[in-house]
N, C-alpha and C positions, 0 to 999 in steps of 0.2 A: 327867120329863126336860125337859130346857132346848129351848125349842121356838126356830128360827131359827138353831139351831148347824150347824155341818155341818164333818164331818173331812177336813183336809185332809192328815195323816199321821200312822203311827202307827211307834209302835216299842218296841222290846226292853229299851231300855237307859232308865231314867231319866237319868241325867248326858246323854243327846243329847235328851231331849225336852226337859228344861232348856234345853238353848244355844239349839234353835231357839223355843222361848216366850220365851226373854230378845230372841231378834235379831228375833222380828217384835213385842215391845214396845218395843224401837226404835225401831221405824217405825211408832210408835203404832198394834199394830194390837191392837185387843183379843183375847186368847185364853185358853183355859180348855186343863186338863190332866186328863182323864179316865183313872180306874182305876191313874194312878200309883201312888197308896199300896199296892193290892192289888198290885201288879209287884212294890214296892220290897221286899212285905215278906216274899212269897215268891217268887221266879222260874220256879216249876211253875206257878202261876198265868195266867200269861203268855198260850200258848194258846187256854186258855177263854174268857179274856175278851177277848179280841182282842187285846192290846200295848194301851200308854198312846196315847189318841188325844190330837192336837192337836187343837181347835177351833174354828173362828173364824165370824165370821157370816157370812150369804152374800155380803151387799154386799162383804167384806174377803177374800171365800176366792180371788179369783181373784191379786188381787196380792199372798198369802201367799205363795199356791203358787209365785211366782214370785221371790219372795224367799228361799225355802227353798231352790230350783235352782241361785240363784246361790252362787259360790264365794268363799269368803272370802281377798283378798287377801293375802298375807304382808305382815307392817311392811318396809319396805325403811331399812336402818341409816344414818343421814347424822351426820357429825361436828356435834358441838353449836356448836363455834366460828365454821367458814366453809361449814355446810352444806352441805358436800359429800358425794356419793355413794360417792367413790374412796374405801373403809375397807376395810382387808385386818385381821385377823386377827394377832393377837400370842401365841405359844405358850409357856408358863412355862416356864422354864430345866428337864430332864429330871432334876436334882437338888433340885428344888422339889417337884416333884410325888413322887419318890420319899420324902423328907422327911415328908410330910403323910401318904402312904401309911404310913409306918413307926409314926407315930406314931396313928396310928388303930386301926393294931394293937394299940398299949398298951394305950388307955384305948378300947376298943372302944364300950361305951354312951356315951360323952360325943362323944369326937371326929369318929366314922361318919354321925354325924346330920350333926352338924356341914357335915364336909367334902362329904358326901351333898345335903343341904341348899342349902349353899351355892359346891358346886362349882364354879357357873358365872359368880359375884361373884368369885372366888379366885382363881382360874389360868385367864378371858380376857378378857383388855386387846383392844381396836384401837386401830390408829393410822391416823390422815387422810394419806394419800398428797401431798394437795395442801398443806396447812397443817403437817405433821407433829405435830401434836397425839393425844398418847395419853391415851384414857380405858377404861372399863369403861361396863358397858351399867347399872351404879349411877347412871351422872353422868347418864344422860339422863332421868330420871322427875323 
């Protein structure tokens, strides 16, 4: 065993021990994932071995742990043009959306992904209250 490690959280799910090993290598903090694979590859496992421990070294566990408490901001949506805040929401015409609906019915393996997929590129626009500029959350990346 890796001597100077020490855990500072453990858990159930792999996909959350990932996010928090990516958000404290962010902040360049070094950390190791213990017993993942055994969780990942059956979940009765789980239990026994404790859950997936996070690990970090002692000098880094105290401002892990502190990094881990904090809460992750939401993006806040500002227009690309005049950077402003004031963005409401644009809702597709209810003969739009039914249209795409209908049509997904057809071709059910093709268009479901699809529209499933990319629902959120398709039918929602904002537009900037201060500039009146309409875009889709495409135009901002």
């Amino acid at each position: 065993m890796v001597s100077g490690l020490v855990t500072i959280a453990t858990f159930d799910n792999p996909i959350e021990a990932n996010i928090s090993k990516g958000k404290l290598e962010i902040e360049n903090i070094s950390c190791t994932l213990f017993d993942e694979n055994i969780v990942s590859i059956n979940w009765l496992f789980n239990n026994p071995v404790g859950g997936i421990k996070l690990k970090v070294t002692r000098e880094d566990a105290e401002r892990a742990r502190k990094l881990l408490e904090e809460e992750i901001e939401p993006c806040e949506l500002k227009c690309p043009v005049c950077e402003s805040k004031n963005v409401s929401e644009l809702k597709a015409a209810g003969w739009v959306k039914g249209i795409i609906k209908f049509l997904s019915m057809l071709v059910i393996p093709i268009l479901v992904m699809l529209y499933m997929g990319n629902r959120r590129k398709i039918l929602t626009k904002y537009k900037c209250s201060d500039c009146g500029y309409k875009f889709d959350i495409t135009t901002l990346y």
